[in-house]
Gaussian input, Z-matrix of N, CA and C with variables (Angstrom, degrees):
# hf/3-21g

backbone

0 1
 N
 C     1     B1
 C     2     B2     1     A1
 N     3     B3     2     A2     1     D1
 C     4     B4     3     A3     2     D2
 C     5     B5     4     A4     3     D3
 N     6     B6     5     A5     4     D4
 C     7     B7     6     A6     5     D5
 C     8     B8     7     A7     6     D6
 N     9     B9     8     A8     7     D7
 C    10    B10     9     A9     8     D8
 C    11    B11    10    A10     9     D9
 N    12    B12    11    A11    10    D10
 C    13    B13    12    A12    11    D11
 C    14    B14    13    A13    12    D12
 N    15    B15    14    A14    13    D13
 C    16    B16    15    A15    14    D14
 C    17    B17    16    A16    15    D15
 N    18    B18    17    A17    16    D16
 C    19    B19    18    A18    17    D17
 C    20    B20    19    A19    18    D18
 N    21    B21    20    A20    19    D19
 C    22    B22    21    A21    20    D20
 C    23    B23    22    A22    21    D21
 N    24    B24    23    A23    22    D22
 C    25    B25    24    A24    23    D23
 C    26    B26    25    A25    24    D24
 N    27    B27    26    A26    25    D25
 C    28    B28    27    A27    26    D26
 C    29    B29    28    A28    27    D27
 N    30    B30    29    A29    28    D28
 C    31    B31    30    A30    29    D29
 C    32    B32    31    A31    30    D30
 N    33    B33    32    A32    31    D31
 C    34    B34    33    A33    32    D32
 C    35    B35    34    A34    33    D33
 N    36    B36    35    A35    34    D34
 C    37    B37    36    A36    35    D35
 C    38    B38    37    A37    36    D36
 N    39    B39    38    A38    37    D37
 C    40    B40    39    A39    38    D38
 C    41    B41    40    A40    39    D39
 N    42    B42    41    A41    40    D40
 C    43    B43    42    A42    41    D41
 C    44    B44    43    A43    42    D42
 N    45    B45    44    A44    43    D43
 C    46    B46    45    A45    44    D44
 C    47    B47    46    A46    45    D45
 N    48    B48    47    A47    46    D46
 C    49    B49    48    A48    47    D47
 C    50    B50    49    A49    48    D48
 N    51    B51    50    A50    49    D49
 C    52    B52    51    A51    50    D50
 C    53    B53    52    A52    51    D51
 N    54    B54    53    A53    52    D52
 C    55    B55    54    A54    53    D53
 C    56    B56    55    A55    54    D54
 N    57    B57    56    A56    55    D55
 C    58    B58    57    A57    56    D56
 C    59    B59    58    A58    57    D57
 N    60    B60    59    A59    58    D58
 C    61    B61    60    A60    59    D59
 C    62    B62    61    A61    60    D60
 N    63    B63    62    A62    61    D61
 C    64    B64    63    A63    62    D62
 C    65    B65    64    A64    63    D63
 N    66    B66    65    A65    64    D64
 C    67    B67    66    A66    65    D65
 C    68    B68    67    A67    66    D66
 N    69    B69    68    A68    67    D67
 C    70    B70    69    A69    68    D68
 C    71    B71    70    A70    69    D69
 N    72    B72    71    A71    70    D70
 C    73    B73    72    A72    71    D71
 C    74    B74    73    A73    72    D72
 N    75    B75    74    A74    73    D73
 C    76    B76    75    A75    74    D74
 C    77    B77    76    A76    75    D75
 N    78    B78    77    A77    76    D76
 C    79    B79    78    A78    77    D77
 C    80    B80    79    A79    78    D78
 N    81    B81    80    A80    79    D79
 C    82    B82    81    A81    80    D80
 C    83    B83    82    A82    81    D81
 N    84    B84    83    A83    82    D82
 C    85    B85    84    A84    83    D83
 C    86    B86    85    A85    84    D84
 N    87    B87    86    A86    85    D85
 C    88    B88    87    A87    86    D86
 C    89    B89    88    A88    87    D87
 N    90    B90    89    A89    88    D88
 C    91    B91    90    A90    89    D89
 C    92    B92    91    A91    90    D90
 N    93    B93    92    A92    91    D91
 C    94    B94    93    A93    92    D92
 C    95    B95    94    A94    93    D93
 N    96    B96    95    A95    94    D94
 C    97    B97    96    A96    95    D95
 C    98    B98    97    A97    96    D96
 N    99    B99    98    A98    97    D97
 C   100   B100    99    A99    98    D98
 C   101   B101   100   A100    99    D99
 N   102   B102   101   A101   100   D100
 C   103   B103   102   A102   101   D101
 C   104   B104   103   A103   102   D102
 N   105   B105   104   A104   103   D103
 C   106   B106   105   A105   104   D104
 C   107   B107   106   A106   105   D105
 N   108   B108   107   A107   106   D106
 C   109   B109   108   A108   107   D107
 C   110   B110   109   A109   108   D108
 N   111   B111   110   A110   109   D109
 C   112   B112   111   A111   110   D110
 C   113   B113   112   A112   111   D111
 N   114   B114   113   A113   112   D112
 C   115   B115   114   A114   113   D113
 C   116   B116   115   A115   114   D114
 N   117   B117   116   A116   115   D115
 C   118   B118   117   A117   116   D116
 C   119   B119   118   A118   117   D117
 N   120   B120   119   A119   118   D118
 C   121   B121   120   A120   119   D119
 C   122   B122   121   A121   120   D120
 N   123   B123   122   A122   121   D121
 C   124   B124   123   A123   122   D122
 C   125   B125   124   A124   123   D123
 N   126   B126   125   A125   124   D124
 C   127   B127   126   A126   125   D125
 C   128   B128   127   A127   126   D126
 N   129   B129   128   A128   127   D127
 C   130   B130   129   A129   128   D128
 C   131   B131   130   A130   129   D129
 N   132   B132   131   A131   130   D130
 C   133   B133   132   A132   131   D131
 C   134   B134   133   A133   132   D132
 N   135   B135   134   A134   133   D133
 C   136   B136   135   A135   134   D134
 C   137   B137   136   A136   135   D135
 N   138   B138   137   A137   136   D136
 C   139   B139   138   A138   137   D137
 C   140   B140   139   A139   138   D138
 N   141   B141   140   A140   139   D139
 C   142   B142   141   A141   140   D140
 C   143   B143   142   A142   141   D141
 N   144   B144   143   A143   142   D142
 C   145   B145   144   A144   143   D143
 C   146   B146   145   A145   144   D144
 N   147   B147   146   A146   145   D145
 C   148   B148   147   A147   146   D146
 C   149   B149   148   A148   147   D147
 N   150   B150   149   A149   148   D148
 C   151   B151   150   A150   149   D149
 C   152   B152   151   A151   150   D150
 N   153   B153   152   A152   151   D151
 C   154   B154   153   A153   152   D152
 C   155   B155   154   A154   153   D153
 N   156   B156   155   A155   154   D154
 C   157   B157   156   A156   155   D155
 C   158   B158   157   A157   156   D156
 N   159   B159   158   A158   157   D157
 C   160   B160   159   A159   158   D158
 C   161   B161   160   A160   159   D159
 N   162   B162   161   A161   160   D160
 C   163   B163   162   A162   161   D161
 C   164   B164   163   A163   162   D162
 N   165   B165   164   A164   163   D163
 C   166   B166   165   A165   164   D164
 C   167   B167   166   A166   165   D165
 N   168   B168   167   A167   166   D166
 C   169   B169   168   A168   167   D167
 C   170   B170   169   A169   168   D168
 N   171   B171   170   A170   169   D169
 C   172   B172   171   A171   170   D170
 C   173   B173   172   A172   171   D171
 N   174   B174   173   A173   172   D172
 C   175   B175   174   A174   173   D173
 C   176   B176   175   A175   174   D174
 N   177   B177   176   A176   175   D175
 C   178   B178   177   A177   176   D176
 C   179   B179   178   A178   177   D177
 N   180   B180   179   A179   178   D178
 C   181   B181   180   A180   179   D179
 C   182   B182   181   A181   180   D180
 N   183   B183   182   A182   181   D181
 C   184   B184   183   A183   182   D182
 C   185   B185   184   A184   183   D183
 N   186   B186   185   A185   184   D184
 C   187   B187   186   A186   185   D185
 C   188   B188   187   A187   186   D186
 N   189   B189   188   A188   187   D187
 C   190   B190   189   A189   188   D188
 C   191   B191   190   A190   189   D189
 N   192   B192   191   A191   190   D190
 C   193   B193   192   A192   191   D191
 C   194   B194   193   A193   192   D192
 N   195   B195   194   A194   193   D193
 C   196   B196   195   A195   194   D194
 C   197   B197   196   A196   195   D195
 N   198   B198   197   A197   196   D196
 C   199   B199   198   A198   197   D197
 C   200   B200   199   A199   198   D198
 N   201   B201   200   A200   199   D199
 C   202   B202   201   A201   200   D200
 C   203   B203   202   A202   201   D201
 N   204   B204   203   A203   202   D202
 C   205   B205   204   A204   203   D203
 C   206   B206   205   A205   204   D204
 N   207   B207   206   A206   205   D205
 C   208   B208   207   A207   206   D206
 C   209   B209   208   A208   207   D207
 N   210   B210   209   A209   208   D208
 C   211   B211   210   A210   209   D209
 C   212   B212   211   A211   210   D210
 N   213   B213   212   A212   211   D211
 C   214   B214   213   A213   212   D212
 C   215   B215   214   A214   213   D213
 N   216   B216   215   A215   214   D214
 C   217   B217   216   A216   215   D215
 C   218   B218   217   A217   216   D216
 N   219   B219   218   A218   217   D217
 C   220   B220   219   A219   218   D218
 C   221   B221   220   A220   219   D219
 N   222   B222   221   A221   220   D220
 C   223   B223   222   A222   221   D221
 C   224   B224   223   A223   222   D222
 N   225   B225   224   A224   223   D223
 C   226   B226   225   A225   224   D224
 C   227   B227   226   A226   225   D225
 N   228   B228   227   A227   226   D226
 C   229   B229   228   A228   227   D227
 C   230   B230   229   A229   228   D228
 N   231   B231   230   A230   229   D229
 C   232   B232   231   A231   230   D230
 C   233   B233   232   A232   231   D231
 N   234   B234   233   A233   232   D232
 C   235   B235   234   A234   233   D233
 C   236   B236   235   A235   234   D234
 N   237   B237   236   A236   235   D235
 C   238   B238   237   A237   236   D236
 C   239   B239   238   A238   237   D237
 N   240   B240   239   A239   238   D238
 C   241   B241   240   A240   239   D239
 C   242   B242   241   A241   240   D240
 N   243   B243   242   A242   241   D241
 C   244   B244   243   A243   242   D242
 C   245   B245   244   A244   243   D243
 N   246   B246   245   A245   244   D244
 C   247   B247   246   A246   245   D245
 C   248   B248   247   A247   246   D246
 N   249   B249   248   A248   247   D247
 C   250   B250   249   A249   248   D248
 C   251   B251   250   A250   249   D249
 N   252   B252   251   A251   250   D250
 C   253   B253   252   A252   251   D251
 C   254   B254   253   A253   252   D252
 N   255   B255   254   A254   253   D253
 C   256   B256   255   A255   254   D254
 C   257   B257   256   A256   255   D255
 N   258   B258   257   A257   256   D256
 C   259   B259   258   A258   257   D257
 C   260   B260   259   A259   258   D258
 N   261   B261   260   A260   259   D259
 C   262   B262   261   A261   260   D260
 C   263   B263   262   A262   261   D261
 N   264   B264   263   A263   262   D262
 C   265   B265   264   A264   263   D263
 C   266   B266   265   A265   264   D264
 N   267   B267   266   A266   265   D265
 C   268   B268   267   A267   266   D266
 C   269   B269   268   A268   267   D267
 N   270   B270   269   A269   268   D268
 C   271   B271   270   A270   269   D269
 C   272   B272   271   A271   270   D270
 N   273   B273   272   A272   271   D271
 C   274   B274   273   A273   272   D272
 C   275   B275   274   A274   273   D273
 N   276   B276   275   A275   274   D274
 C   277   B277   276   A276   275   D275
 C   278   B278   277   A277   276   D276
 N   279   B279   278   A278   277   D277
 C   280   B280   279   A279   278   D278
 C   281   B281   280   A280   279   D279
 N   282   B282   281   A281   280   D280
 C   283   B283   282   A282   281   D281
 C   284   B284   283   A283   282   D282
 N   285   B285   284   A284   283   D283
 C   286   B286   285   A285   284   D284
 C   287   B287   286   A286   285   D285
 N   288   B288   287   A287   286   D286
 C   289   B289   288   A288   287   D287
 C   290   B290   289   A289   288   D288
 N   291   B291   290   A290   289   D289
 C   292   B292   291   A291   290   D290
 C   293   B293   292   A292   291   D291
 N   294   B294   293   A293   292   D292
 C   295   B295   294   A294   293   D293
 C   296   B296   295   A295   294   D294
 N   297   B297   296   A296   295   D295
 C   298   B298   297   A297   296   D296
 C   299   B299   298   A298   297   D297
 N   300   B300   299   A299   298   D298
 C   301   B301   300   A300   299   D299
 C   302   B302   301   A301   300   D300
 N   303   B303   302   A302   301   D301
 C   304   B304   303   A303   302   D302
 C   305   B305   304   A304   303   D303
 N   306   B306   305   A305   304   D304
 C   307   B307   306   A306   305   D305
 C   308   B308   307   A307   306   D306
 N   309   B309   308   A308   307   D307
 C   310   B310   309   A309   308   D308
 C   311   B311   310   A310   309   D309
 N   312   B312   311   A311   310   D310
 C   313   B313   312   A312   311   D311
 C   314   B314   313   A313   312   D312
 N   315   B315   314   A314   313   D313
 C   316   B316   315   A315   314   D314
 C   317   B317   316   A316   315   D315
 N   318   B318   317   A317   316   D316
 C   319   B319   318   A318   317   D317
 C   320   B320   319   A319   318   D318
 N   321   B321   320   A320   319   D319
 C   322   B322   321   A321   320   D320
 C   323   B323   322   A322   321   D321
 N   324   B324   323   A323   322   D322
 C   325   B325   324   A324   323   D323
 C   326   B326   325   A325   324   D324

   B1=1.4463
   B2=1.5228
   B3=1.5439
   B4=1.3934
   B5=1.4289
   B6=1.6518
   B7=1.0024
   B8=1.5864
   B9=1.2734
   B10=1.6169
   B11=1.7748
   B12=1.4698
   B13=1.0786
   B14=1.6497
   B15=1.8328
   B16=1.2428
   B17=1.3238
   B18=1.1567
   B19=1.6315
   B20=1.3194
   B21=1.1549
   B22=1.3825
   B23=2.1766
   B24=1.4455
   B25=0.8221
   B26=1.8875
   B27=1.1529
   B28=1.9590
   B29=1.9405
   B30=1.7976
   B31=1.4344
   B32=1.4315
   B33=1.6010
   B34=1.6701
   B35=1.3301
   B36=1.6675
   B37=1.3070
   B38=1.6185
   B39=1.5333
   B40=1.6349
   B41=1.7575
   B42=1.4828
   B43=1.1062
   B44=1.6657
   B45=1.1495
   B46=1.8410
   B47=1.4767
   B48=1.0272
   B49=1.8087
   B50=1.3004
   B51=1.6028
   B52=1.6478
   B53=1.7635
   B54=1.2176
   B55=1.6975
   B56=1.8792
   B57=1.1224
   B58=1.4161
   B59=1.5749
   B60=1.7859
   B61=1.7534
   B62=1.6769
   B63=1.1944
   B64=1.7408
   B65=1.3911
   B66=1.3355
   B67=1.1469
   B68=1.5913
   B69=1.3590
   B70=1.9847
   B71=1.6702
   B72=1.4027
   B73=1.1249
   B74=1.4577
   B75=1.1204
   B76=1.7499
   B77=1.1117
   B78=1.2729
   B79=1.5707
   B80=1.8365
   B81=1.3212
   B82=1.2031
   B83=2.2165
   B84=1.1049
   B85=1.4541
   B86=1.5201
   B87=1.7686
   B88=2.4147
   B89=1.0612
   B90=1.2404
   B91=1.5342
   B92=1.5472
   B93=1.3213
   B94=1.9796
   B95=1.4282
   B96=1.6093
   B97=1.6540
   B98=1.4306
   B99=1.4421
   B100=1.6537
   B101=1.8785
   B102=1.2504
   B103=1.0746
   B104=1.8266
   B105=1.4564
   B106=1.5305
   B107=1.6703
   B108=1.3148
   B109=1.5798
   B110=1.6690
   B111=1.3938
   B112=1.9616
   B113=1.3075
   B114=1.4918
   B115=1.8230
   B116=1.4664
   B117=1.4972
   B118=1.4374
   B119=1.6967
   B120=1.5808
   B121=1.4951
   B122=1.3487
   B123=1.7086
   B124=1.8404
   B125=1.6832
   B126=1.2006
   B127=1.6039
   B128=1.5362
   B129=1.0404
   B130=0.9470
   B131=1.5976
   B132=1.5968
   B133=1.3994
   B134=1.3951
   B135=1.4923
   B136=1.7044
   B137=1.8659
   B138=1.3171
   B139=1.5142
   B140=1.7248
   B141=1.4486
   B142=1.3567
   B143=2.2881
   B144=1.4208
   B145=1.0411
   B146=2.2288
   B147=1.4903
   B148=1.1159
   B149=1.7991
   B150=1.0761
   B151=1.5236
   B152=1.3717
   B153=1.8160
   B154=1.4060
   B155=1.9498
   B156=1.3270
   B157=1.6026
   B158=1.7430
   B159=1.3032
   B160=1.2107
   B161=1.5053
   B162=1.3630
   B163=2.0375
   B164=2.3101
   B165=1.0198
   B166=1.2422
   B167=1.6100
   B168=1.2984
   B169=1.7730
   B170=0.9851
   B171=1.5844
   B172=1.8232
   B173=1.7907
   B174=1.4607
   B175=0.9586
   B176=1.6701
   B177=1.0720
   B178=1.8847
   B179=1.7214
   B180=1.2486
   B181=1.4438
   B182=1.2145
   B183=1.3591
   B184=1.5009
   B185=1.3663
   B186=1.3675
   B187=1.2407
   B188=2.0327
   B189=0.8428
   B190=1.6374
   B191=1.4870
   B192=1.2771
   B193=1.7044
   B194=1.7335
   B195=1.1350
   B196=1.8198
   B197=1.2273
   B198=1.0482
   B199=1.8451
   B200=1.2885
   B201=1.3130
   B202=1.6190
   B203=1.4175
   B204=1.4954
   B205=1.3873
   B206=1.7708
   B207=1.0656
   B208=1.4130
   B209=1.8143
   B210=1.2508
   B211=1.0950
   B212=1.3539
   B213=1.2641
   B214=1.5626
   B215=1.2648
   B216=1.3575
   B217=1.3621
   B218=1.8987
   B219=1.3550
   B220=1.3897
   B221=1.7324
   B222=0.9435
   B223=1.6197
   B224=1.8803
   B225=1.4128
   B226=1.1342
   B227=1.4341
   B228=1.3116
   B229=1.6393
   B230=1.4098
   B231=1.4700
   B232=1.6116
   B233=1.3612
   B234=1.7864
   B235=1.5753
   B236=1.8925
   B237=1.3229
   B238=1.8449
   B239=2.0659
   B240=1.1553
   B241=1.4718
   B242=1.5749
   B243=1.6269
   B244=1.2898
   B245=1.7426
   B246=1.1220
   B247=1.6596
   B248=1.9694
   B249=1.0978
   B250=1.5923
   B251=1.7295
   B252=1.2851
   B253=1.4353
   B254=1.3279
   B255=1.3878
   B256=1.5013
   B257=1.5994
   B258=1.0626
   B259=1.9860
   B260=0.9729
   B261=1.3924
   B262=1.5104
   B263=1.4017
   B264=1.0979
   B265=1.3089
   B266=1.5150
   B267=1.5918
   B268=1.3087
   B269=1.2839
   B270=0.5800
   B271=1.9854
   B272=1.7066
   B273=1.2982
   B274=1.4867
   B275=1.1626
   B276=1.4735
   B277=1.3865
   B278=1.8976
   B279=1.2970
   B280=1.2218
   B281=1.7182
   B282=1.5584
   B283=1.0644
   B284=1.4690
   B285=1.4975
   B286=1.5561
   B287=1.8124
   B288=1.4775
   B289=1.1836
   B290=1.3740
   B291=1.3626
   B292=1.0082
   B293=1.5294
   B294=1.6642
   B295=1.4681
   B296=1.3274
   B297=1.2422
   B298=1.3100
   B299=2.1643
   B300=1.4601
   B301=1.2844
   B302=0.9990
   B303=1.5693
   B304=1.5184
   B305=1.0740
   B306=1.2886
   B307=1.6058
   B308=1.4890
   B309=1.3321
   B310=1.4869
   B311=2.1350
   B312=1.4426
   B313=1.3490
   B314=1.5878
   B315=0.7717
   B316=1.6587
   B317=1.6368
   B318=1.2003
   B319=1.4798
   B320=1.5430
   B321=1.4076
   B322=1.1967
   B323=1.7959
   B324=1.5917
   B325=1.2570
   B326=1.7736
   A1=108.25
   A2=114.79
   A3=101.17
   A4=104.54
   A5=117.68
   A6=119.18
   A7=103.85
   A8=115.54
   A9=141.67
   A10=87.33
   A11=113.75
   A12=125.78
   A13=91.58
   A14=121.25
   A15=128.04
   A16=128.21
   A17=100.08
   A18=104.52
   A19=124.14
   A20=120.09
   A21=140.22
   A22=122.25
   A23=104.44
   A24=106.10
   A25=125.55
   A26=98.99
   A27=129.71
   A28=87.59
   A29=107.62
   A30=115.14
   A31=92.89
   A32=107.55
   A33=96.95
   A34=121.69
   A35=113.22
   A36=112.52
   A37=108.95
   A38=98.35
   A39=103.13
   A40=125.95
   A41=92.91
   A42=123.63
   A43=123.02
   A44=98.81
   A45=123.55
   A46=84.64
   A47=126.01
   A48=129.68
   A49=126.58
   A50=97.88
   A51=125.20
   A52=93.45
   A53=109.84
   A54=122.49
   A55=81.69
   A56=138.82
   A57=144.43
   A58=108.01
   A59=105.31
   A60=99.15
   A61=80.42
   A62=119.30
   A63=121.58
   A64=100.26
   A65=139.93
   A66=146.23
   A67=136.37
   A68=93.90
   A69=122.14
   A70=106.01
   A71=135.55
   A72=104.79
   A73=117.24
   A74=132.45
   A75=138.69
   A76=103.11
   A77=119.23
   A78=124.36
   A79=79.14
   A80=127.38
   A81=128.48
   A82=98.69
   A83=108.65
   A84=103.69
   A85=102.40
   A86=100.52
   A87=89.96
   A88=120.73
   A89=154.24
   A90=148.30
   A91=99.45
   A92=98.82
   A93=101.05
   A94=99.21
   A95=101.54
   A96=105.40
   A97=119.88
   A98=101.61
   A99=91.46
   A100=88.46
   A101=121.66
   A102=110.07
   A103=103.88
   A104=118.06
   A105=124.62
   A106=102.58
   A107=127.12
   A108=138.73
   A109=89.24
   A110=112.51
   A111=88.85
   A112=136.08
   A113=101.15
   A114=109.09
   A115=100.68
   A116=122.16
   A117=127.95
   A118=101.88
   A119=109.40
   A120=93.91
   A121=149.11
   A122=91.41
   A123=128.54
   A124=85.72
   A125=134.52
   A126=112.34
   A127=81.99
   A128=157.41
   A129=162.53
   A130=129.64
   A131=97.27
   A132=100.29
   A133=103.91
   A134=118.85
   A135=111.69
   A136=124.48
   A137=96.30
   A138=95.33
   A139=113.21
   A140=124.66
   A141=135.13
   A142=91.17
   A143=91.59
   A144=112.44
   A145=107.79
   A146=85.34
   A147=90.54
   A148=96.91
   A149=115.32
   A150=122.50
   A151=103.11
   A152=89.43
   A153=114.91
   A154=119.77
   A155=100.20
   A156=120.97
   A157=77.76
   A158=144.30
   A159=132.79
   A160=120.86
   A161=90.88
   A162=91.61
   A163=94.74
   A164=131.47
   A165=120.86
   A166=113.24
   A167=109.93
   A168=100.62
   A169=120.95
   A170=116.31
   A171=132.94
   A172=91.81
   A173=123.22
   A174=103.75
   A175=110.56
   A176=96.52
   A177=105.60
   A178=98.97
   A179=140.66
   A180=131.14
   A181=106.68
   A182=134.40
   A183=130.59
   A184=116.26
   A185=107.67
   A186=113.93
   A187=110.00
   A188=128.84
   A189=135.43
   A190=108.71
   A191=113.68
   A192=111.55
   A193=87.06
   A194=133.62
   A195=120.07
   A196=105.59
   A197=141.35
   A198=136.50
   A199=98.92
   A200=113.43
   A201=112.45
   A202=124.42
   A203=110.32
   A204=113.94
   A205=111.11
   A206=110.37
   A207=94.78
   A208=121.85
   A209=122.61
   A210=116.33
   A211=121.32
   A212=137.64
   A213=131.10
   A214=124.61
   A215=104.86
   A216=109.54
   A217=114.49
   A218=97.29
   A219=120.22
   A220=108.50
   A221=121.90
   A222=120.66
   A223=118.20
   A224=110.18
   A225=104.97
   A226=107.26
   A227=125.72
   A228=129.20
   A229=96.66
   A230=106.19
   A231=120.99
   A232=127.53
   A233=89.38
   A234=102.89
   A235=132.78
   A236=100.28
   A237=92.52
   A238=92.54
   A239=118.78
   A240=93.82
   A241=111.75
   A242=97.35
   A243=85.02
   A244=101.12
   A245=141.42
   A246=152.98
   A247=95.28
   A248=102.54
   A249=121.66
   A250=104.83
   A251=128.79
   A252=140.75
   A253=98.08
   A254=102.92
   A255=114.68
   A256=117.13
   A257=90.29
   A258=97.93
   A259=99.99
   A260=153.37
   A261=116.33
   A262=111.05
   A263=154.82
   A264=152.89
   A265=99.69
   A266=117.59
   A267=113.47
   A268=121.95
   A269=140.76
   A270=137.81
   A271=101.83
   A272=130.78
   A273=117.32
   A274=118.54
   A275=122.58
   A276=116.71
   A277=101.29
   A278=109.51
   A279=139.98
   A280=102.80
   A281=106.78
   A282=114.44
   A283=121.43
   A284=119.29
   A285=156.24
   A286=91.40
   A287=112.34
   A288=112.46
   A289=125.62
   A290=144.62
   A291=159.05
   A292=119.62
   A293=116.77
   A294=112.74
   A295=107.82
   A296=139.96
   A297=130.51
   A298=103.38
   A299=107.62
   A300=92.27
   A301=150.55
   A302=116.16
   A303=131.04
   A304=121.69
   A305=131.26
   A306=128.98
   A307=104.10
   A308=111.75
   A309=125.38
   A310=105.72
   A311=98.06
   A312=112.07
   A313=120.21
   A314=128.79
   A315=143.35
   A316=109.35
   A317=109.80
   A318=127.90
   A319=79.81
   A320=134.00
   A321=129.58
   A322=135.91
   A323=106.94
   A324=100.86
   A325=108.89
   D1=118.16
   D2=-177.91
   D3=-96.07
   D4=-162.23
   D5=178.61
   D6=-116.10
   D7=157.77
   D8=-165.78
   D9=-99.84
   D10=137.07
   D11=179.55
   D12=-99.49
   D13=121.88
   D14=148.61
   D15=1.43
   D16=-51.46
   D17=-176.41
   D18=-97.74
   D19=-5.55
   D20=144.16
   D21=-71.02
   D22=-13.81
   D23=-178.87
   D24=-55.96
   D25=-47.22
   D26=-171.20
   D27=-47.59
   D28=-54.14
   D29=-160.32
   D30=-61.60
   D31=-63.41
   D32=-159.16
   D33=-50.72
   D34=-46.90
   D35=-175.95
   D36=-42.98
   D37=-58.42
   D38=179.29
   D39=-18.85
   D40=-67.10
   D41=-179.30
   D42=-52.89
   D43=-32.53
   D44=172.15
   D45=-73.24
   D46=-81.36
   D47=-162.39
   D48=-38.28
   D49=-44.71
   D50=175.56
   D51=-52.73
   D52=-53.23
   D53=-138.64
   D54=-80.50
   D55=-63.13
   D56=-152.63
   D57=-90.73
   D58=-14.41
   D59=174.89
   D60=-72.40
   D61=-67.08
   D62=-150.49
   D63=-34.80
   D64=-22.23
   D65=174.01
   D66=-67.58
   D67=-12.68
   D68=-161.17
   D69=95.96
   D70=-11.36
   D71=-168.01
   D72=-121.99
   D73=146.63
   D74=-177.67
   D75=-74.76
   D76=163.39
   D77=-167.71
   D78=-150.64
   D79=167.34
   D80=-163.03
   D81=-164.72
   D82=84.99
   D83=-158.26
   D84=-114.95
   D85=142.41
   D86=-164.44
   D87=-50.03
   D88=125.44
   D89=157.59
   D90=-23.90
   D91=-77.99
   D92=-171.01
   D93=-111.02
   D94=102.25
   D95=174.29
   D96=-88.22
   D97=160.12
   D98=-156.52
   D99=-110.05
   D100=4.96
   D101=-177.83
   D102=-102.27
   D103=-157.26
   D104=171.96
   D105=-81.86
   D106=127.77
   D107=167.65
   D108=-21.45
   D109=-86.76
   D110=-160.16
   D111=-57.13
   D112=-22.75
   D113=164.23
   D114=-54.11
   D115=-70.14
   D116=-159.64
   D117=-43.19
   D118=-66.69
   D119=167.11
   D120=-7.30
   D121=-85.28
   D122=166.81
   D123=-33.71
   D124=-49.68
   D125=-138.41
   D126=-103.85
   D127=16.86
   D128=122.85
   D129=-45.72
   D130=-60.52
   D131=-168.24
   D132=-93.72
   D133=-27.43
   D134=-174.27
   D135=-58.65
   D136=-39.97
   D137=175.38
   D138=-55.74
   D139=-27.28
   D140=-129.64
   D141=-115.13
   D142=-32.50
   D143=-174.80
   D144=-69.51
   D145=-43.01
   D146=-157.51
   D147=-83.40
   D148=-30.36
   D149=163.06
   D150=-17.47
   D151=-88.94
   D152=-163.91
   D153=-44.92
   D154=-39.88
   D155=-178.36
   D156=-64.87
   D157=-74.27
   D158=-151.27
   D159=-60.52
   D160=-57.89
   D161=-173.83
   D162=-100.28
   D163=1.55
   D164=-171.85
   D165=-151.79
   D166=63.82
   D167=-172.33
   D168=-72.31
   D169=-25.23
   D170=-178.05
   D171=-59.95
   D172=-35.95
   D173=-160.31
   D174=-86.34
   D175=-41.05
   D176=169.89
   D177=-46.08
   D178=-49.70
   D179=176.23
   D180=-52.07
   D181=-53.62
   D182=159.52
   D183=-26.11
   D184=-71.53
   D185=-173.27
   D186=-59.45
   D187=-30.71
   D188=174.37
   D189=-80.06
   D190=-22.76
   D191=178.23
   D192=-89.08
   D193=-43.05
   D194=-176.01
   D195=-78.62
   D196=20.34
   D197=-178.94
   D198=-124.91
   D199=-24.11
   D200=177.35
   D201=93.58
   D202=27.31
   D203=-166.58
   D204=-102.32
   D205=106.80
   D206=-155.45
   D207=-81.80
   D208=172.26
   D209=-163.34
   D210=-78.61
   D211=-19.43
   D212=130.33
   D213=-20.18
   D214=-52.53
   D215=-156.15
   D216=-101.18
   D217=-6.04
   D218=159.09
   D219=-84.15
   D220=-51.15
   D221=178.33
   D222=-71.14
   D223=-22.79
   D224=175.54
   D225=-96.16
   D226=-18.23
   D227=167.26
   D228=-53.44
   D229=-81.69
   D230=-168.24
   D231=-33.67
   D232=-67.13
   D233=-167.88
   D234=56.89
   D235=-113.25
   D236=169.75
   D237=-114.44
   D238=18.43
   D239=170.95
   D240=-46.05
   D241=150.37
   D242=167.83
   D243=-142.34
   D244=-177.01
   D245=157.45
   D246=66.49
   D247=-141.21
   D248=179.34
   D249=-38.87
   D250=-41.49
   D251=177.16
   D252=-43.79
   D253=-87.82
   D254=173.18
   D255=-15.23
   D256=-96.29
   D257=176.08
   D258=-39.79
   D259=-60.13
   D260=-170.66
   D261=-83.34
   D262=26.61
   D263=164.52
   D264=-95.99
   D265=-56.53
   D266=170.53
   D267=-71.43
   D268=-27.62
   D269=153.05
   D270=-51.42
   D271=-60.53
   D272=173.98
   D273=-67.63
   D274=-6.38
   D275=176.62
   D276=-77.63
   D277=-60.24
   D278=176.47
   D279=-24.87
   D280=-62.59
   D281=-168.20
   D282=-75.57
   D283=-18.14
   D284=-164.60
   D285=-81.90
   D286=-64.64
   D287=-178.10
   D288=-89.79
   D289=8.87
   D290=128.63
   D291=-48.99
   D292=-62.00
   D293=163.11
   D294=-51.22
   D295=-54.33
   D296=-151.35
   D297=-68.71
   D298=-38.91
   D299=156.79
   D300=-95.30
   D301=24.17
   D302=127.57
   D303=-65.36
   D304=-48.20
   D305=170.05
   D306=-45.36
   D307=-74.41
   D308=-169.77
   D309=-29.83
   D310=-65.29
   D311=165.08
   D312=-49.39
   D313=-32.87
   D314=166.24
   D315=-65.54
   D316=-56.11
   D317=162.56
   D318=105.13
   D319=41.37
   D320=154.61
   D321=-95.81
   D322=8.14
   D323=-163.29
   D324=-87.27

């Protein structure tokens, strides 16, 4: 798990929000977080994550086919995780491939 450089923070969140409004849902992430960029995230997306995996999984596949995470690479992350495992693997996946297309877009990766 690396770390998210501060100033990259504003994009990723963005970019998470962009990716999960297109989906139906708001994402709501601190302006000035007082924690490290990927914590602030994680604590963002895990509650929201684990929702959706509970009462809506068709829709979380939605949401992983619009972020761009592909299905290899969703099944070899996952595998048989299951409960608390899960959600945080998919929240670092989430968050893993989101930075990278800010980097990519930056032309920093």
């Amino acid at each position: 798990m690396s770390t998210i450089e501060p100033y990259l923070y504003p994009e990723v969140a963005a970019q998470i929000a962009k990716d999960f409004s297109s989906c139906g849902i708001d994402l709501v992430f601190p302006q000035n977080p007082t924690k490290a960029p990927r914590e602030e995230l994680f604590d963002v997306l895990y509650p929201i994550i684990r929702l959706i995996l509970k009462e809506q999984p068709s829709l979380m596949l939605k949401i992983i086919y619009r972020i761009d995470i592909s299905e290899h690479q969703f099944g070899a992350q996952m595998g048989e995780k299951l409960g608390d495992i899960a959600y945080t693997t998919l929240a670092q996946m989430i968050i893993n491939r989101e930075t990278q297309k800010v980097l990519l877009r930056k032309g920093l990766s």
